[in-house]
N, C-alpha and C positions, 0 to 999 in steps of 0.2 A: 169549887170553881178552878178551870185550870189554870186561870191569872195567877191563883196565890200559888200553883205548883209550880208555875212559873217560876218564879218571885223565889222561890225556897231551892228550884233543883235544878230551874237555868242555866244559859251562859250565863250571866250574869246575877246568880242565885246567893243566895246567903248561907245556905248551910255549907258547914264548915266540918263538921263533926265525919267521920270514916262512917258509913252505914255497913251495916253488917248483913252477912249474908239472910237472916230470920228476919230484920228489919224489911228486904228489899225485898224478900218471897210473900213476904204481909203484905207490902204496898201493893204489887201485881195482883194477886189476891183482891181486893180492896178495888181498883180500879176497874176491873175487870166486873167486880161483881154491882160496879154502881153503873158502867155504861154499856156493857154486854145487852147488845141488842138483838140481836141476829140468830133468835133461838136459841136465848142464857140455859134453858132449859137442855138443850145438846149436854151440855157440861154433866151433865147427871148419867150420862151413860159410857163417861168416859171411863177406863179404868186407873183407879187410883195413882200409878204410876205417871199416868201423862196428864191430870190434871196440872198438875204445877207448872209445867212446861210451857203446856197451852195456855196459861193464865200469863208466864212472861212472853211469849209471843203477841198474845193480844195486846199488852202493856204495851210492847214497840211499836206496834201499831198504831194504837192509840194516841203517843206521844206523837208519833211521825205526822198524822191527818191532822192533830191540835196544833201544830208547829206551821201544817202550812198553811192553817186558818186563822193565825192570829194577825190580824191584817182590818182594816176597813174600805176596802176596796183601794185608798190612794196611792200611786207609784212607791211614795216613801215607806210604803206600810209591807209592800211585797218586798220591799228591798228590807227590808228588815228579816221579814218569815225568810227570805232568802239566806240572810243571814244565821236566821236560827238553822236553819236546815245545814248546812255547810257544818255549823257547830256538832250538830246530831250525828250527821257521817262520821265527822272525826271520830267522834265518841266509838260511834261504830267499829270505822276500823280498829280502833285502839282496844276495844273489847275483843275482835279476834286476835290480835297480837299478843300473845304468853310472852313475848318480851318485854310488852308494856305493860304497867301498870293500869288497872282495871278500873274507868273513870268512876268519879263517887257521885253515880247516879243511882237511885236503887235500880230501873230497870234493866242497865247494865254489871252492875252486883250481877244481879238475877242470871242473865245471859252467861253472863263468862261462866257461869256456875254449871249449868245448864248444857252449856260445849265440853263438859268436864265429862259429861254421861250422855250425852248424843254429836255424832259427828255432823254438822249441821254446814250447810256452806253458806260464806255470805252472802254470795250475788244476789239471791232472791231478798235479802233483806236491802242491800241498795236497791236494787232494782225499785223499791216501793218510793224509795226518796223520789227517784227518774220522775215518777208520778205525780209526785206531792212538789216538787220543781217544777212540772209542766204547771200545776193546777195557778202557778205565780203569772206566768204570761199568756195563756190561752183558755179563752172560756166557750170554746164555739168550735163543732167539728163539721167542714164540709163531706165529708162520705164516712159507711159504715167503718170504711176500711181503718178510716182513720181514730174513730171510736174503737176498732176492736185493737189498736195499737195501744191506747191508753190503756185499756182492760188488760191488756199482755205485761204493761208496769201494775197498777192499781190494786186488780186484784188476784192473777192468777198466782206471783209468789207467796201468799199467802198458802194456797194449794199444796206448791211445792213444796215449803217448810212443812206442812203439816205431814206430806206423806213423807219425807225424812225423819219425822217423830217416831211416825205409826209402823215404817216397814223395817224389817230387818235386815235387809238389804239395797243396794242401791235400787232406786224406782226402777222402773223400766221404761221404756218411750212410750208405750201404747200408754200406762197409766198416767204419766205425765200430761198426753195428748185427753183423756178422762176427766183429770185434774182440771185445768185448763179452761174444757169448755163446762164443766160443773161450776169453777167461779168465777169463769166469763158469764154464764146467766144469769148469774145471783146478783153480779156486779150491775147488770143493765136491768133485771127487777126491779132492785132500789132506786137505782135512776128514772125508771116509768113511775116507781111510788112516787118521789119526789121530786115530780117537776114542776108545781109551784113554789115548792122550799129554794128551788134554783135560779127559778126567774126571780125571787126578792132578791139573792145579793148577784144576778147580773150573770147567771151559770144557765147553760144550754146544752145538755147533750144528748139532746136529736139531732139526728145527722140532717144537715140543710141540703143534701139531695133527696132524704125520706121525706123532710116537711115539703119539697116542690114536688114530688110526685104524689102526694097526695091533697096540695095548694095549702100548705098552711105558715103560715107567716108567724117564722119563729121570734121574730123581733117585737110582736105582738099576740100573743097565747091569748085564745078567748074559747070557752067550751062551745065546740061545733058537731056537726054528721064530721065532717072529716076529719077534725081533730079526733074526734074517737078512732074514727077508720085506722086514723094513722097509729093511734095509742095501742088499738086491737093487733092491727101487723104486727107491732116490735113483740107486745106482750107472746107472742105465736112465736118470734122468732127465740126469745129467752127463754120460753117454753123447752123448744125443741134442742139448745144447748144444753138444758138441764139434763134433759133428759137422754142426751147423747152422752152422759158422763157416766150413767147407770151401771155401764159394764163395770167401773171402780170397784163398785160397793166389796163385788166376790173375790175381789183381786187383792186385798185387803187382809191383816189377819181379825180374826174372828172378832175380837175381843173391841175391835174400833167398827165392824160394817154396821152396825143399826146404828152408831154415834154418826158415820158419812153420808149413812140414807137420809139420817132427821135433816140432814141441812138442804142436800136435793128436795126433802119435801116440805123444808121451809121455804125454799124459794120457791115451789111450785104454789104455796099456799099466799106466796105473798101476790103471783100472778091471780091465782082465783079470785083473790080480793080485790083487785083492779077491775076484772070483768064484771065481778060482780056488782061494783059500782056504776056498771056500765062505761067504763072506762073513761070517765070524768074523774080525771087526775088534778084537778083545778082546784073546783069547789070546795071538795075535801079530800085529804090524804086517805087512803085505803090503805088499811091498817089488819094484820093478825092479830086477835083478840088472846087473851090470857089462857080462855077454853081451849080454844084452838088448836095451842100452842102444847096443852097439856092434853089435849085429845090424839093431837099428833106422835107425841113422847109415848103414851098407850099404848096406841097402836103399834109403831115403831119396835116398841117391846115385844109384846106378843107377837109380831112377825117373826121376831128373830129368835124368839124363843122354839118357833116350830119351823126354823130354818126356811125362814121364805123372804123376799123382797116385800 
């Protein structure tokens, strides 16, 4: 539970002890491997080198979404996440500064480690606080434009870090612009999967010009013809992001493009699932199965084995 990691690696945390660098590469490890959702399976075709990497990136991640979730909707409870969050940046900055001492978090252990063998920049790693600070005051976007501004914190540096992992040189703008709109799709998949998970704690992110052009009254979700209508659009539209990223995959060195495709075609797979539900996101969550998952990893392989997409 991330209460009790709370409790132990906090602001306001108990351990006391220096965590060592094996200690903080096990925890990311660890974390990674119990809430790694998003095609855990990817991780199997990374090459051994960037596994570790990618497991304390996801860790920072992970901590940053639990930080601005820890809250129960009341004023006092955001000022607080607000508060942990502020603590997290510091942290942050202070893991990029080689002047500072390196906070006794393990996943900042991990990080500073980490910038020791890739030259990594931070802004993409703030940029994701930007995100997880908005998520404290605003639960409601009136136009796309405005969702696809969250998605530009949320989830494209993620993108970005990863292709600072994978390339050996600085990215280049076209890949960036690749980056980008591959985990701008992914980021608004999830969000068509889970738009009942959203409406329990009081989260919206359909755009209130999308729900009026197709009459649907976000302040009340009920399964309709138009509520699908509406559901079918977006799904079409994160479709077509996905799949605008495609040129990525070749631009990539060799050793990571079937590890960049699997995730394009987890997001594609998590869209089929949707449709396939007939785009009743309400009733029940539409969910990638374990087969699925592992029939996608297969294939994946053997594509790239005979050098194809």
């Amino acid at each position: 539970m991330f209460s009790e990691e709370l409790k132990q690696f906090g602001l306001h945390g108990t351990s006391q002890q220096p965590i060592s660098e094996a200690e903080a590469f096990a925890y990311c490890k660890r974390l990674t491997q119990r809430h790694y959702e998003n095609f855990s399976v990817a991780g199997w075709l990374l090459p051994k080198k960037l596994r570790q990497p990618f497991q304390v990136v996801y860790a920072y991640c992970r901590w940053s979404d639990d930080l601005s979730d820890e809250h129960d909707g009341s004023s006092e409870s955001r000022i607080k996440s607000l508060e942990y969050l502020r603590w997290w940046e510091q942290g942050l900055d202070d893991c990029f500064r080689h002047d500072k001492p390196v906070p006794n978090h393990p996943v900042y252990v991990a990080l500073r480690k980490i910038l020791e063998q890739f030259p990594l920049p931070k802004q993409p790693f703030a940029d994701l606080l930007v995100a997880f600070r908005r998520d404290q005051v605003q639960n409601r976007y009136a136009t796309f434009d405005e969702l696809l501004d969250y998605c530009r914190y949320s989830a494209n540096p993620v993108g970005r870090i990863v292709l600072h992992l994978v390339c050996e040189t600085e990215p280049a703008p076209e890949q960036l612009i690749w980056s980008d709109s591959i985990c701008t799709g992914l980021q608004l998949a999830n969000f068509w999967q889970d738009v009942a998970r959203d409406a329990e704690i009081g989260r919206c992110y359909i755009p209130q010009s999308v729900a009026e052009q197709f009459g649907v009254d976000i302040e009340n979700l009920r399964d309709s013809s138009a509520f699908r209508k509406m559901i079918r659009y977006l799904v079409v539209d994160a479709r077509a992001r996905l799949r605008a990223g495609i040129p990525l995959v070749d631009s990539v060195p060799k050793s990571v493009r079937a590890d960049i495709a699997l995730f394009i075609r987890g997001g594609l797979a998590i869209l089929d699932a949707i449709e396939k539900n007939g785009c009743n996101v309400l009733d029940r969550r539409p969910t990638v199965s374990r087969w699925t998952k592992f029939r996608l990893l297969i294939n994946t392989q053997m594509s790239f084995s005979k050098n194809r997409w």
